[in-house]
C-alpha positions in Angstrom: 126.2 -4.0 -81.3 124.9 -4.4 -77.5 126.9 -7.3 -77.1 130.2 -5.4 -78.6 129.5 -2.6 -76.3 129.1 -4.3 -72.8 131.6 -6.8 -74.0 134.5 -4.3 -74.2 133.4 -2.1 -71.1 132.2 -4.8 -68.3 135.5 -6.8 -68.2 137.7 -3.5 -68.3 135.8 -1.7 -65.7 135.5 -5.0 -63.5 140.0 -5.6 -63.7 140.3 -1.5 -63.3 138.3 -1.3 -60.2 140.1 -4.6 -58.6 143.5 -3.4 -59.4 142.8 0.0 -58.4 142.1 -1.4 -55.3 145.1 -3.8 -54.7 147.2 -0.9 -55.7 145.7 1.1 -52.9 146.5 -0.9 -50.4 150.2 -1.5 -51.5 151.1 2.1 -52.9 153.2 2.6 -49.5 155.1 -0.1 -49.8 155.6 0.7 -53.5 156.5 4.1 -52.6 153.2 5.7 -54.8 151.9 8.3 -52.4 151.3 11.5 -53.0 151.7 14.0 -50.0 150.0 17.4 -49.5 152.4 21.1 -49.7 153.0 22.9 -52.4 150.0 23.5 -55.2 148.9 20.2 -54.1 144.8 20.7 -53.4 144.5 17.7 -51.3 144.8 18.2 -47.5 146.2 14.5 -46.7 148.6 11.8 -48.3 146.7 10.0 -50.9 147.7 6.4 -53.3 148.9 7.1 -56.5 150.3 4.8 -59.1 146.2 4.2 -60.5 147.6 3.8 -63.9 148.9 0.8 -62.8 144.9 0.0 -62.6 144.0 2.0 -65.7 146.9 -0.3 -67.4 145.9 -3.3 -66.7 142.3 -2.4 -67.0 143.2 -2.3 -71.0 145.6 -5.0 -70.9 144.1 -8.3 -69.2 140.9 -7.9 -71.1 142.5 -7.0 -74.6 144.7 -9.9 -73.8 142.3 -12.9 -73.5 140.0 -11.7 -76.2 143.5 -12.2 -77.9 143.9 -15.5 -77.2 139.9 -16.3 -77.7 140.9 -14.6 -80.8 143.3 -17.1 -81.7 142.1 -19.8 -81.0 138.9 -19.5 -83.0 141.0 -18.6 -85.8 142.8 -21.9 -85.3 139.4 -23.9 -85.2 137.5 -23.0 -88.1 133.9 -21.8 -88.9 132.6 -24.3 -86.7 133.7 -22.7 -83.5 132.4 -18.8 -84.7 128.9 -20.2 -84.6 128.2 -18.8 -81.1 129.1 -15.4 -81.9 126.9 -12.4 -83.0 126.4 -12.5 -86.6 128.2 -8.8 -87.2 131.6 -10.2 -85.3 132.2 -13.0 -87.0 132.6 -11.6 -90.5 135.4 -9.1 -88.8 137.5 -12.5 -87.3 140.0 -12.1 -89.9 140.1 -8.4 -89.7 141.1 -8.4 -85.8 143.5 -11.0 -86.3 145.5 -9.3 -88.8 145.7 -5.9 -86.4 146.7 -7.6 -83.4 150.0 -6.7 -84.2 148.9 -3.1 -84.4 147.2 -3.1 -81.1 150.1 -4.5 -78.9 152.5 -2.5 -80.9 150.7 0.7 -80.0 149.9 -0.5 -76.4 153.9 -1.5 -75.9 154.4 2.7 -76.5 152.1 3.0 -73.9 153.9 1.4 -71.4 156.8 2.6 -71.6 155.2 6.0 -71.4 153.7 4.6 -68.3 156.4 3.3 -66.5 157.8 7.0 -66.9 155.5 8.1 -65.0 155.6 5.9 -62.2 159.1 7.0 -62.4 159.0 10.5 -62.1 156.3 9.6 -59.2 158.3 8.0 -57.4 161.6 9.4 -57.6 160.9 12.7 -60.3 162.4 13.2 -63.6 163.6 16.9 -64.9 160.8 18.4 -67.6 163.5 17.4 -70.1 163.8 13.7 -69.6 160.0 13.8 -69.8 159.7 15.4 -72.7 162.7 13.5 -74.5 161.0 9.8 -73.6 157.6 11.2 -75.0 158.9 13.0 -78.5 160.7 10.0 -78.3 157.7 7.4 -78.6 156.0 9.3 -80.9 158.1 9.8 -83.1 158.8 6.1 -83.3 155.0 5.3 -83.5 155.2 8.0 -86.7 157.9 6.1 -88.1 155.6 3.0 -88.3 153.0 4.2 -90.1 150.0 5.9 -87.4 150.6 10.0 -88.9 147.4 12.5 -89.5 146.7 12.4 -92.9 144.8 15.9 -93.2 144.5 14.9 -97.1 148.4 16.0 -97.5 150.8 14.4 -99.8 153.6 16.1 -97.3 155.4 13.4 -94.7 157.5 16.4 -93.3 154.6 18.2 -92.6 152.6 15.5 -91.1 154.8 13.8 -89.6 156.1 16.6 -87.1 152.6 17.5 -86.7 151.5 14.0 -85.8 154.6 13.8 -83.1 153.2 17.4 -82.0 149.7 15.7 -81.6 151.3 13.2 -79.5 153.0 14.6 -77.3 150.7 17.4 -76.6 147.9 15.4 -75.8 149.8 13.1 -73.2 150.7 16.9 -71.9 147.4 18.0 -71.8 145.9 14.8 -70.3 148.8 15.4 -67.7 147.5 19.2 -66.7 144.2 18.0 -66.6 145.1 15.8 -63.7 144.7 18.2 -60.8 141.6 17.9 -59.2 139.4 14.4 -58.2 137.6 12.7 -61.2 139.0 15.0 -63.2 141.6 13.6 -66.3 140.0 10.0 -65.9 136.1 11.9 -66.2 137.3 14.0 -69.1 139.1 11.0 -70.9 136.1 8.5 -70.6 133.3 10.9 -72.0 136.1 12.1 -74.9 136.5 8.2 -75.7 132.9 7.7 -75.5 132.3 10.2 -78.0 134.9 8.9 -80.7 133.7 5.3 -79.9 130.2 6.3 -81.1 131.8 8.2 -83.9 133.4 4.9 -85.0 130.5 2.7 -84.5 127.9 5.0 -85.9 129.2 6.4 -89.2 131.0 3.6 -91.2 134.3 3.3 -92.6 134.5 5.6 -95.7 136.7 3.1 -97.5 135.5 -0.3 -96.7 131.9 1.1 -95.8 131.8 -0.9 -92.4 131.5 0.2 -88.6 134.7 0.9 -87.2 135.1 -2.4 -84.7 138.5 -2.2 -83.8 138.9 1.6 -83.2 135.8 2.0 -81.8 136.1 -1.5 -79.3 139.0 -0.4 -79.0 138.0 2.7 -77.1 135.2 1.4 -74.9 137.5 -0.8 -73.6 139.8 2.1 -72.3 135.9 3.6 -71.5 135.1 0.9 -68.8 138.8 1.1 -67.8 139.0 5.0 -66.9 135.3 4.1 -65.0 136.7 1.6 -63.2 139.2 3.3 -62.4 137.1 7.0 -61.2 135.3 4.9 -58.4 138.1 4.7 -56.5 139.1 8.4 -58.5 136.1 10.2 -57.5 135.7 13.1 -54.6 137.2 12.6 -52.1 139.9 11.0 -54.2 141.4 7.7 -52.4 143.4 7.2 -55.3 145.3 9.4 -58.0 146.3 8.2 -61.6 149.4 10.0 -61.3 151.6 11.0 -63.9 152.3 7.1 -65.6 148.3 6.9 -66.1 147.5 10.6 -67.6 150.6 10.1 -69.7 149.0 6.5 -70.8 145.5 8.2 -71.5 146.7 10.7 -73.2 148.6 8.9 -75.6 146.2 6.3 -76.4 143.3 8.4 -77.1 146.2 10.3 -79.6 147.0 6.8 -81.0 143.2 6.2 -81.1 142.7 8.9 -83.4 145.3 8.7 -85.4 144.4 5.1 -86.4 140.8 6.1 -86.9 139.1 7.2 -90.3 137.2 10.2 -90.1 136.7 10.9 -93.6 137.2 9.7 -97.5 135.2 9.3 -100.1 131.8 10.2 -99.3 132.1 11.2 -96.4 133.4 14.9 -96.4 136.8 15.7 -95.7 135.5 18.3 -92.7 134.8 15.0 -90.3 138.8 14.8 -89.7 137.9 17.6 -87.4 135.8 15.4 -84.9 138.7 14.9 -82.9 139.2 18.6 -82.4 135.6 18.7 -81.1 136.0 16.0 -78.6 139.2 17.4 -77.4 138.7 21.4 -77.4 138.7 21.2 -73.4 141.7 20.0 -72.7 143.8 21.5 -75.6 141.8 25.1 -74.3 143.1 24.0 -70.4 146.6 23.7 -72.1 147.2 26.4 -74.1 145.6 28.8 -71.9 147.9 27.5 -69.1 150.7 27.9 -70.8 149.7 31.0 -71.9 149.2 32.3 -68.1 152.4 31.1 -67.4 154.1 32.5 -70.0 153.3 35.7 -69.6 153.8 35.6 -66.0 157.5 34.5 -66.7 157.1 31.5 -65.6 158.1 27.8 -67.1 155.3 26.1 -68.7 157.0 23.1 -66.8 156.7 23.7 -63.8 153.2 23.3 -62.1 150.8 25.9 -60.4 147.5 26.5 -59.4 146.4 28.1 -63.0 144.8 25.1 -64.8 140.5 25.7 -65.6 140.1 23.9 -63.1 141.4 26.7 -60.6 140.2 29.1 -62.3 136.8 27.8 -62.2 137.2 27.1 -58.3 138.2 31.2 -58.1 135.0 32.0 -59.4 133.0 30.7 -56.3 132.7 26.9 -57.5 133.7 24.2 -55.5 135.9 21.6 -56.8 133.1 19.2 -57.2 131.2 21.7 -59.5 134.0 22.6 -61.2 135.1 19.2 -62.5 131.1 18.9 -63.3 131.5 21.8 -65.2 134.2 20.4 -67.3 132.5 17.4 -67.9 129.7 19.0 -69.1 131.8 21.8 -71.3 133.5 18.3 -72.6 130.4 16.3 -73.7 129.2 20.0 -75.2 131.7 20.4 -77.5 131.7 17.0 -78.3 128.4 16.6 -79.3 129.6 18.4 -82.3 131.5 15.4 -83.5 128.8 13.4 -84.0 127.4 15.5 -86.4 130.4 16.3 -88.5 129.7 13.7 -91.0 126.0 14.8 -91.8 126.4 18.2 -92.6 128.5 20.2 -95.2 130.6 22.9 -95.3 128.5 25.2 -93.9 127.3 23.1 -91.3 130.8 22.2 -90.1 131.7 25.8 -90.1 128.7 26.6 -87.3 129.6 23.3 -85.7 133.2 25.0 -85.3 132.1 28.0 -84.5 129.2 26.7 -81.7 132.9 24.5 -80.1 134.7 28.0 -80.2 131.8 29.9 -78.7 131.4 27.6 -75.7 135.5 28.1 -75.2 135.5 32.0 -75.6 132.0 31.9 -73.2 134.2 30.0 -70.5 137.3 32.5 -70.9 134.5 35.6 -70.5 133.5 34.3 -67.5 137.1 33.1 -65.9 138.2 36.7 -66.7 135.3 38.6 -65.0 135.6 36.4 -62.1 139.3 37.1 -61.9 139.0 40.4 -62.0 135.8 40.5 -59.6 138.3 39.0 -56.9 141.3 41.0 -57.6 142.9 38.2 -59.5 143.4 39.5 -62.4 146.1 38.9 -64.4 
């Protein structure tokens, strides 16, 4: 499993980090900067366009093991002989989701190149919106839906697009302070992978090796990625990488088994788990804004993050706070699968404590400072 796991985050983080680099130094000339005013918390113009990086990160790796792929299938048994004895077994397997994998990653760019659009020229909320619903529901349409153990396509279906498009969202919000989407992304990916890699496939009763080697890969891309990412930021993902992340750790777990058979039907929660932080720094953000009269689509200064920084933290402990609220909750995921009903219930109820604890504290604070809303 060793070989699987440094395998699928040493060449990703390796491409990330170069291309993060040459996109650095050419960002001007691409037009990719992002300049200070407004909500913006940085004090000077900074590269963006680092899901270029992120991108490409995924890409080059995923497409030579591709080709490697096929052309030991073209060989024979003969040429398999090098490999760990788990892989080879799986050859066939891979082969027959390649399709799968560069269908979902083709959604992904176009959701990228979005981005870079609306960072380099700006898009209306609605375009944004429309391109995204858009992509979903096409990847619905082909088969990757939540299940929830529901014979009912037009309830899973709009819920799937829902899951979708709110996660590219909420990947997007989450992109406001240094380290911050890319840090949360890599530690909620981490988590699934070991969900996949540790608990077997309740149907076919084997590891998860596409899913979960599927997810280290974008692992070692996001860390490639955060060293050129972390404070003092010298490079932003902007908007076409947190709408890339986003989606792919959606399409991630909607391809995913989480439960069947006997494993229990709770584990389909895991996601929820790994995810509570930035689905709370949504909803509550839209919430604020909301009720404040103000779009949910249009930016400010309200996201956790902030609010953490009005407390007294400074950005750097706030975005170590997240992390650490993140890998919290997500601990939780690891342990759906052990427990029963009752178990799952306090593992629920420990992931809504932690959120609730968080909101306490943001309110005080707020209030402590006059900020109160």
């Amino acid at each position: 499993m060793i070989w699987l796991i440094l395998g699928s985050l040493i060449p990703s983080m390796a491409v990330a980090a170069v291309a993060a680099l040459v996109v650095r130094r050419r960002a001007e000339r691409w037009g990719l900067i992002d300049r200070p005013g407004h909500r913006k918390v940085h004090s000077k113009p900074v590269a963006t366009g680092g899901g270029l990086a992120i991108w490409l990160g995924i890409v080059a790796p995923l497409a030579v093991g591709q080709a490697v792929l096929a052309i030991l299938m073209a060989t024979g048994p003969e040429a398999t002989g090098w490999l760990p004895g788990f892989i080879a077994p799986h050859l066939p397997g891979l082969m027959e989701q390649s399709v799968k994998l560069w269908t979902l990653l083709a959604g992904g760019t176009v959701l990228l190149i979005l981005g870079l659009i609306d960072d380099r020229r700006g898009l209306s909320w609605k375009t944004r919106l429309g391109v995204q619903t858009a992509v979903a529901v096409v990847m619905v349409a082909m088969g990757w839906r939540l299940s929830l153990f529901l014979d009912m396509p037009w309830l899973t279906g709009p819920l799937s697009v829902l899951w979708i498009v709110g996660l590219v969202n909420s990947f997007n919000m989450l992109d406001n302070m240094d380290g911050l989407s890319a840090g949360v992304a890599a530690i909620a990916c981490a988590m699934l992978a070991t969900v996949m890699l540790m608990a077997p496939d309740p149907v076919g009763d084997q590891p998860q090796l596409f899913v979960g080697g599927f997810l280290l890969v974008l692992v070692g891309a996001l860390l490639g990625f955060l060293w050129h990412n972390r404070p003092p930021a010298r490079l932003f993902m902007g908007d076409g990488g947190s709408y890339l992340i986003g989606y792919l750790v959606a399409m991630a777990t909607l391809t995913a088994t989480f439960a069947g058979h006997s494993v229990p039907r709770h584990a389909v929660l895991a996601p929820l788990c790994v995810l509570a932080v930035p689905l709370y720094d949504t909803i509550t953000v839209v919430f604020i804004r909301l009720r404040s009269g103000r779009s949910p689509f249009v930016g400010d200064t309200s996201h956790f993050s902030h609010r953490l920084v009005e407390l007294g933290m400074t950005k750097t402990q706030a975005v170590l706070t997240i992390y650490l609220a993140t890998g919290t909750c997500g601990l939780g995921a690891l342990l759906l699968r052990r427990v029963d009903a009752v178990g799952a219930g306090i593992i629920l109820l420990l992931v809504g404590c932690v959120l609730v604890l968080v909101g306490i504290l943001e309110t005080v604070g707020r209030r402590g400072n006059g900020k109160g809303e």
